[in-house]
C-alpha positions in Angstrom: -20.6 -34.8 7.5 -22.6 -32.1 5.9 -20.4 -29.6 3.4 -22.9 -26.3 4.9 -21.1 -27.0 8.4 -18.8 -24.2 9.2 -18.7 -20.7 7.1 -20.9 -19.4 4.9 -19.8 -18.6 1.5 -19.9 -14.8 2.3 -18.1 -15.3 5.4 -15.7 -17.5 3.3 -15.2 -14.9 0.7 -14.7 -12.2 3.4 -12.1 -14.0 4.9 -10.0 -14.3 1.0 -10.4 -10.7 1.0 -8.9 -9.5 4.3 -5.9 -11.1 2.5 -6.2 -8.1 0.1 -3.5 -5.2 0.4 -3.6 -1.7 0.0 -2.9 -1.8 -4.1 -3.6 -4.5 -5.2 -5.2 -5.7 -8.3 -7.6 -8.9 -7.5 -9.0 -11.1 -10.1 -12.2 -12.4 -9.0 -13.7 -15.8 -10.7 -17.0 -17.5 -11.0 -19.0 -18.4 -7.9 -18.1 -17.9 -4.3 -15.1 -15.6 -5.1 -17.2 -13.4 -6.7 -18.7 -12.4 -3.1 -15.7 -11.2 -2.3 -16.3 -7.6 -4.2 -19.2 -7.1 -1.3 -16.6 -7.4 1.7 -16.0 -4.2 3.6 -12.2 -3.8 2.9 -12.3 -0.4 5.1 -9.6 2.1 3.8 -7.8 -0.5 1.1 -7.8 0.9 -2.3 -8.3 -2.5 -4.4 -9.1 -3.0 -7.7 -11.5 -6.0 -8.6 -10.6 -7.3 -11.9 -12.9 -9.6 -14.1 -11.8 -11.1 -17.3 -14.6 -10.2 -18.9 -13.1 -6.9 -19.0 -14.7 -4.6 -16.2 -11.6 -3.6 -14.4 -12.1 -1.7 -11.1 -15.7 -2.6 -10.2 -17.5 -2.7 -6.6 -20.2 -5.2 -4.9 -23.6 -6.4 -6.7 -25.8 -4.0 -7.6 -29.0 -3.6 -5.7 -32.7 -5.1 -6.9 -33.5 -2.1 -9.7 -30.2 -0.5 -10.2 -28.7 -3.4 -12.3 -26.8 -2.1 -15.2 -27.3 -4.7 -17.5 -23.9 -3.8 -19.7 -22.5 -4.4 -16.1 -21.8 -8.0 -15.1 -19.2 -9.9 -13.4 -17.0 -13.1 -14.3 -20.3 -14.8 -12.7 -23.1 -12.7 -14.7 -23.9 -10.5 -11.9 -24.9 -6.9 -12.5 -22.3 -5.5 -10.7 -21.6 -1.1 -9.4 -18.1 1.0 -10.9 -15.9 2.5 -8.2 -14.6 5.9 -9.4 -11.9 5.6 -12.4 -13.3 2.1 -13.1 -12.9 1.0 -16.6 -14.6 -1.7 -19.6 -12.3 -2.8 -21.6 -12.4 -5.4 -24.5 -11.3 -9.3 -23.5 -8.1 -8.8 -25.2 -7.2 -6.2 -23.3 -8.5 -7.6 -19.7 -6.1 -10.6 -20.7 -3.2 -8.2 -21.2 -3.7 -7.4 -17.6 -3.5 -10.7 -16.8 -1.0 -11.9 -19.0 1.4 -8.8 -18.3 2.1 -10.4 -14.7 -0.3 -7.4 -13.2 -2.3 -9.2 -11.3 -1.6 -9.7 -7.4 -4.1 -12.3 -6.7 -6.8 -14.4 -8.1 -9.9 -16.2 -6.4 -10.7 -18.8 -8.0 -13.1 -21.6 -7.1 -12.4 -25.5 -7.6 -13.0 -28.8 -7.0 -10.3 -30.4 -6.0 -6.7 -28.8 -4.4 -3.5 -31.2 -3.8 -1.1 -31.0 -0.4 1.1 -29.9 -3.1 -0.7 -27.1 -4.4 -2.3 -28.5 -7.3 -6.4 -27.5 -8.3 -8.6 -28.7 -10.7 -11.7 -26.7 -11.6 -12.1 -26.8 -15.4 -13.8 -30.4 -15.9 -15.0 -33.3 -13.8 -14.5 -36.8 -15.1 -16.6 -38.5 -17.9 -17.5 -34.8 -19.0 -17.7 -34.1 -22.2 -16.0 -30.5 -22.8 -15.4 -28.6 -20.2 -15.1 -24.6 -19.0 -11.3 -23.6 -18.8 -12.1 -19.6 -18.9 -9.1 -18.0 -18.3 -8.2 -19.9 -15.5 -4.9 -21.6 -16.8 -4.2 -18.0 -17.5 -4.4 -16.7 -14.0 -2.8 -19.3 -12.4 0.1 -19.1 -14.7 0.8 -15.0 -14.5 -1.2 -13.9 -11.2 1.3 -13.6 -8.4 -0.5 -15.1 -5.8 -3.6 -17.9 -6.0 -6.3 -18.3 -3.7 -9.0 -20.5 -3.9 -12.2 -21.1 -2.3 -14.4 -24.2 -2.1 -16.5 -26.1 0.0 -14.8 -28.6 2.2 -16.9 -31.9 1.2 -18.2 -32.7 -1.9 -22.1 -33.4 -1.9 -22.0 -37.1 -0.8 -19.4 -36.3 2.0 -16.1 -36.7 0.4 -13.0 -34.6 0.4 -12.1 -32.1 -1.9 -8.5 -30.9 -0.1 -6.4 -34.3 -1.6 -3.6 -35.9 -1.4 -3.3 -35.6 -5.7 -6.1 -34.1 -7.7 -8.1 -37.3 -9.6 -9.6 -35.0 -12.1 -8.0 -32.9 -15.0 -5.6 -29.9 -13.5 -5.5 -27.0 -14.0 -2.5 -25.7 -13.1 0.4 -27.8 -10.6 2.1 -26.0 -7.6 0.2 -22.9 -8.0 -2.4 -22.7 -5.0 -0.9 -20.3 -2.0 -3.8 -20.3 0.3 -7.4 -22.4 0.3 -10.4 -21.1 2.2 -13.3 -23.7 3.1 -16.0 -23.6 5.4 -14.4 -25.2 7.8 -11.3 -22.9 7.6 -8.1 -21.6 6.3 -5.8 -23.9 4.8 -1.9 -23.6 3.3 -0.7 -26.5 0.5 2.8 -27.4 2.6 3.7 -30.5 0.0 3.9 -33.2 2.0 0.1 -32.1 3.8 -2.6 -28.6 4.4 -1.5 -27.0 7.3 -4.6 -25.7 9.3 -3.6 -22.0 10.5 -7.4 -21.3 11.2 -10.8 -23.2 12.2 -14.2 -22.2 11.3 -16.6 -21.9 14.8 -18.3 -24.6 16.2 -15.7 -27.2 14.5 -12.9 -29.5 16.4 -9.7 -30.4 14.6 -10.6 -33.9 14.6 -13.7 -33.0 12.7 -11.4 -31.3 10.1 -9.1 -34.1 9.8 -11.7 -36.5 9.1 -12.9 -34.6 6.2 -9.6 -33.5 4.7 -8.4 -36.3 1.6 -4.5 -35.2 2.7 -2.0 -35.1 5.6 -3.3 -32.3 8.1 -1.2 -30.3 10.1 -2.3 -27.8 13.0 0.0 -24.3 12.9 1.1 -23.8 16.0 -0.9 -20.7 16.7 -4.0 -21.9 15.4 -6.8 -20.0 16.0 -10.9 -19.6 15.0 -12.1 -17.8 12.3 -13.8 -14.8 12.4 -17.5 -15.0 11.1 -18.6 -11.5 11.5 
C-alpha cells in the first residue's frame, strides 16, 4: 500500500493545527510540521516557536520576499507576525525548558501504542540529529506528531514498541498520518478520524499495533 494514499502533508499539517487554541505557544519542528505555520487558524492568536530562536513568526515567505536572516527549524525563509521576536538559542531553549510551551509538532519515524517516538536516528546510523527534540518532549505540555503512515517499502510506522533509538517514552498525545488521526491508548491507536477515500480495514492493515475505532469516528476534513 502506497504511503501518498490519504492526506497530503499540508492537509496533514492543517489538521495538527486546528488542534491549536487561542494562546498558545506551538513549537514547530523539521519537515511536515513546519507547514503547519501556513494553516489559516482564523481569529486564534498563536505564536509559532522555532528553536532556532524566531519566536512568533507566520507562513513561508513568498518567491522574492525571503529574508534570508529569517528561517525556520527546517531552513525555510519564513514572514514575522507583529511583536515577533529573534532571540539567541539559549534563550529559545529557556522557552522551552521553562515549561512554556503548549505543544510541539514534531515529525518521526516510528510512534508506540504506548506513546513512545523515535525520530533522532535510524539503525546502523552512524550519529544521528537529536536537535532539541528530547527537550520538547520532556517540557512541552502537549506532543503531536506527524508522519507518513507507511514507510517507503510498505511497512508500518504506528508500532506496537518503537525498534529504533527513542526519543522520549509516554510522551506522544495525538499522531496525525495520511490516513488519519490517531490517539496512543497503551494497550493500541485508537482511530477517532479517517482520511477520504480510505476503509478501516485499509488502516488496520497498515497499522504495526492494536487498532481501535472511536465510537464516533468520522472522515477528515481535506479542505
Amino acid at each position: 500500500m502506497s504511503g501518498t494514499r490519504g492526506l497530503t502533508r499540508q492537509q496533514m499539517a492543517d489538521r495538527v493545527a486546528r488542534e491549536f487554541q487561542d494562546g498558545w505557544i506551538v513549537n514547530l519542528g523539521v519537515g511536515i510540521p513546519t507547514l503547519c505555520s501556513n494553516t489559516d487558524i482564523g481569529g486564534r492568536d498563536i505564536t509559532y516557536h522555532s528553536e532556532n530562536g524566531i519566536i512568533g513568526y507566520g507562513g513561508v515567505a513568498a518567491e522574492g520576499e525571503e529574508d534570508l536572516n529569517l528561517v525556520n527549524a527546517g531552513g525555510q525563509n519564513v514572514t514575522l507576525k507583529p511583536g515577533a521576536a529573534v532571540v539567541h538559542h539559549a534563550d529559545s531553549f529557556g522557552v522551552i525548558r521553562g515549561g512554556r510551551i503548549d505543544a510541539t509538532v514534531m515529525g518521526a519515524y516510528q510512534v508506540s501504542m504506548t506513546g513512545d517516538f523515535a525520530n533522532w536516528k535510524l539503525n546502523g546510523q552512524r550519529g544521528g540529529g537529536i536537535g532539541g527534540a528530547m527537550d520538547l518532549a520532556a517540557c512541552a505540555k502537549r506532543v503531536f506528531i506527524i508522519l507518513e503512515h507507511v514507510t517507503r517499502d510498505g511497512g508500518p510506522r504506528l508500532v506496537t514498541a518503537c525498534d529504533l533509538p527513542v526519543t522520549a517514552r509516554g510522551v506522544v498525545t495525538l499522531v496525525a498520518t495520511n490516513y488519519g488521526l490517531f490517539e496512543p491508548m497503551g494497550s493500541g491507536f485508537r482511530l477517532l478520524e479517517i482520511a477520504p477515500g480510505l476503509t478501516v480495514d485499509e488502516v488496520r492493515t497498515a497499522t504495526g499495533g492494536t487498532l481501535a475505532v472511536a465510537s464516533g469516528l468520522r472522515e477528515t476534513e481535506a479542505g
